[in-house]
C-alpha atoms as one frame of an Amber mdcrd trajectory, in Angstrom:
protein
   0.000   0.000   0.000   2.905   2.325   0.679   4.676   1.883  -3.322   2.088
   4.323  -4.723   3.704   7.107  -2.447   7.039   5.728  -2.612   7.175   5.898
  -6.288   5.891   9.914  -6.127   8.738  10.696  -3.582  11.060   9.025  -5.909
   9.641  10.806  -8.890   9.578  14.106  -7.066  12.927  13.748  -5.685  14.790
  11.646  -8.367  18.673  12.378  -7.652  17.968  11.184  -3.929  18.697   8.631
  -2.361  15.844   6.057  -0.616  16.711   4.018   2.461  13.281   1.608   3.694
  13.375   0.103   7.087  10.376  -2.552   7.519  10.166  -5.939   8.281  12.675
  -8.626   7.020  10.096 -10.971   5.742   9.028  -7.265   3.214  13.065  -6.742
   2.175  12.965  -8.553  -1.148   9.304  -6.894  -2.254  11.475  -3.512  -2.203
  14.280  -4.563  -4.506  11.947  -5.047  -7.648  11.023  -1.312  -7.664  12.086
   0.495 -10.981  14.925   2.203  -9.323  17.670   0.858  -6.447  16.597   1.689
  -2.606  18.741   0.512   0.309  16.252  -2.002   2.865  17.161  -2.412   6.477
  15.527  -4.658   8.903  12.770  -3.242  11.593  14.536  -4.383  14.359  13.426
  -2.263  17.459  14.822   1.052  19.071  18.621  -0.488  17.676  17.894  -0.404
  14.299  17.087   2.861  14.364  19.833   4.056  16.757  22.198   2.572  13.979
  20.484   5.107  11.423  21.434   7.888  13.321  24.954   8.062  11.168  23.014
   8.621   7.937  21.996  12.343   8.680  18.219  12.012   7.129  17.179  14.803
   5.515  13.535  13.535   5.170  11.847  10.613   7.105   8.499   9.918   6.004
   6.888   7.680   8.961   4.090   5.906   7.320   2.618   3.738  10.412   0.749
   5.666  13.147   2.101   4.027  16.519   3.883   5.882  19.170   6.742   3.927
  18.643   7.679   4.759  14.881   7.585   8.628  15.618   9.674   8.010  18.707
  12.612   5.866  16.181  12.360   7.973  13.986  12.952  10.975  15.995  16.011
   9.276  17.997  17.587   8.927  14.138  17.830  12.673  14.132  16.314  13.097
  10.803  16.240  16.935   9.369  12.603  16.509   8.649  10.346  13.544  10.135
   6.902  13.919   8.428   3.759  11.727   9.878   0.392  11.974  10.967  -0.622
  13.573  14.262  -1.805  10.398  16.174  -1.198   8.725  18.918  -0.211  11.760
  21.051   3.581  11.920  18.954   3.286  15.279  17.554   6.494  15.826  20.112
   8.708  13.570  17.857   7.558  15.129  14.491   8.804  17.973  12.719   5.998
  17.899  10.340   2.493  16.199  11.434  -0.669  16.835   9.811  -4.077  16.008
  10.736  -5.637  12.924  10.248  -7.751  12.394   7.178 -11.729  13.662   7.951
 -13.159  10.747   5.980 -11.737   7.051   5.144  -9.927   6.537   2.418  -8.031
   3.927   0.873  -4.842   2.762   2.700  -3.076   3.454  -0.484  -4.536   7.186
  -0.352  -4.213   7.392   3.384  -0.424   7.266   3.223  -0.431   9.328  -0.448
  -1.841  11.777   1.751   0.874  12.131   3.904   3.090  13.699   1.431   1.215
  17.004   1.099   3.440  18.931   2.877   6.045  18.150   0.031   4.156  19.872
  -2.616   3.463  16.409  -4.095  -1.113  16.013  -4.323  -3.094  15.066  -7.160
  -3.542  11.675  -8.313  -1.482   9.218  -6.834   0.641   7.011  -9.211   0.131
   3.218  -9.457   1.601   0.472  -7.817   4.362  -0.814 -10.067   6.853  -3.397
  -9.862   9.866  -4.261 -12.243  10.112  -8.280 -12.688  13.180  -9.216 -13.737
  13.280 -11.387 -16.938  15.165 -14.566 -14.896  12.438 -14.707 -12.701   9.967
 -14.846 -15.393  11.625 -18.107 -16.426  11.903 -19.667 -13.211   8.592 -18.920
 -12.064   7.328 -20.696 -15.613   9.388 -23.712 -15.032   8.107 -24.004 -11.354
   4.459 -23.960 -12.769   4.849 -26.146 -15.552   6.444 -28.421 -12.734   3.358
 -28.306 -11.094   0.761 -28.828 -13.867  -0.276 -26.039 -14.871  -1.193 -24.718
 -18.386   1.023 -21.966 -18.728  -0.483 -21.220 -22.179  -3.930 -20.056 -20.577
  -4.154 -17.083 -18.292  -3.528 -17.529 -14.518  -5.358 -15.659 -12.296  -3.682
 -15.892  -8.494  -5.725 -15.217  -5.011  -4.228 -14.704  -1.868  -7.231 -15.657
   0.717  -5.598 -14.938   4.016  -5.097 -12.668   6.158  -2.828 -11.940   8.929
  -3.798 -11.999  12.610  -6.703 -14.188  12.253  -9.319 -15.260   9.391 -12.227
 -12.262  11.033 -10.101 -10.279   8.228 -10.922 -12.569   5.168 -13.684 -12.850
   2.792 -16.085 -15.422   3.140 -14.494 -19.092   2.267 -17.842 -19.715   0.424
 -17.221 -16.174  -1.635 -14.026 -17.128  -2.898 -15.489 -20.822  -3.876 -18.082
 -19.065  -6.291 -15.055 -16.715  -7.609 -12.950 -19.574  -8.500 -16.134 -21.856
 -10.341 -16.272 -18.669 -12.530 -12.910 -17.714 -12.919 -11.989 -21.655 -13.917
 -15.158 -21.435 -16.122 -14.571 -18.047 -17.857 -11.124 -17.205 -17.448  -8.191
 -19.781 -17.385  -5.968 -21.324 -14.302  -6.585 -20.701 -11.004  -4.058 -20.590
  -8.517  -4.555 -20.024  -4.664  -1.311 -18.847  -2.500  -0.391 -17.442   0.858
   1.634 -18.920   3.865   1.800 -22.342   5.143  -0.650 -21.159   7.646  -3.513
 -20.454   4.899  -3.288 -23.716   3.882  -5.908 -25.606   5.399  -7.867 -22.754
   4.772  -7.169 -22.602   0.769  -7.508 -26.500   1.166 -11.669 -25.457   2.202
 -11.915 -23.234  -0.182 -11.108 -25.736  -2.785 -13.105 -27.820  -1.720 -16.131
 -25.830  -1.249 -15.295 -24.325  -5.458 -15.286 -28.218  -6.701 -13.213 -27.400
  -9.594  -9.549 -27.594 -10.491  -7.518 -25.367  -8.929  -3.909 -24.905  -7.220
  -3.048 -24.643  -3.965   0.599 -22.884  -4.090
């Protein structure tokens, strides 16, 4: 949700350079941007200690909690732009007010960068697949079965922190009878934790399908 507004801060500052601390498991989504960004591990109040040698000039502090204004204000950075929640307008430079009316998380965070002159539309979410892992990903599916030559459509039913966050299993059962009957391959994917729940949902389609 955040590589909408990460793309406009690259496009409105293009000669900078873009450091992205966030959780290890995230890393390797961050290297197929269009465009090379330094990732370092969320690793509590140390990680962000260590940062203090890189002399920010900008820190945009997407989450809400207490906690990210407070690292980000112990890295020193020149300006630390976030919303003013969770009583941390203290550890902020820059804080504006929370949106009046819900928005999409991609919007809620595109909203954020106001301050920097950059509004309007926000861009789309983009990623840059490299051609080698094209191939590998078509060998891997041919490995498995699947009809490369038709179109495969992928759904990710899970949800972190408990299934109260997911569609309804029987919802995604009547998707995939009309996807397999309309559109091509169907192929379900997630953690090994979804998988007894993507196993149901299967079940409940009665048609072919992939549980990846």
């Amino acid at each position: 949700m955040a590589i909408p507004s990460l793309i406009a801060l690259h496009d409105h500052y293009p000669e900078a350079s873009m450091t992205i601390v966030v959780k290890e498991s995230f890393r390797p989504l961050f290297n197929l941007l269009s465009w090379p960004v330094e990732t370092l591990p969320l690793s509590g109040l140390k990680s962000w200690f260590s940062l203090r040698k890189n002399k920010f000039d900008l820190a945009v502090i997407f989450p809400n909690s207490f906690h990210s204004a407070l690292e980000v204000f112990l890295t020193r950075s020149q300006v630390r732009l976030g919303y003013a929640a969770s009583f941390r307008r203290l550890f902020l430079s820059e804080s504006i007010p929370l949106p009046e009316v819900n928005l999409h998380q991609a919007d809620y965070y595109y909203c954020l960068l106001s301050p920097l002159g950059i509004k309007g539309n926000r861009p789309n979410p983009g990623l840059k697949i490299r051609t080698k892992d094209k191939e590998l990903v078509s060998i891997w599916l041919r490995e498995k079965g699947i009809d490369i030559s038709r179109p495969i459509i992928s759904i990710a039913p899970g949800a972190s922190y408990g299934e109260a966050k997911c569609w309804p299993e029987e919802r995604f059962a009547l998707l995939i009878q009309k996807i397999a009957a309309n559109l091509g391959e169907v192929v379900l994917a997630g953690t090994k934790e979804d998988g007894p729940l993507i196993e149901r949902i299967i079940r409940k389609s009665r048609v072919k399908a992939w549980n990846l």
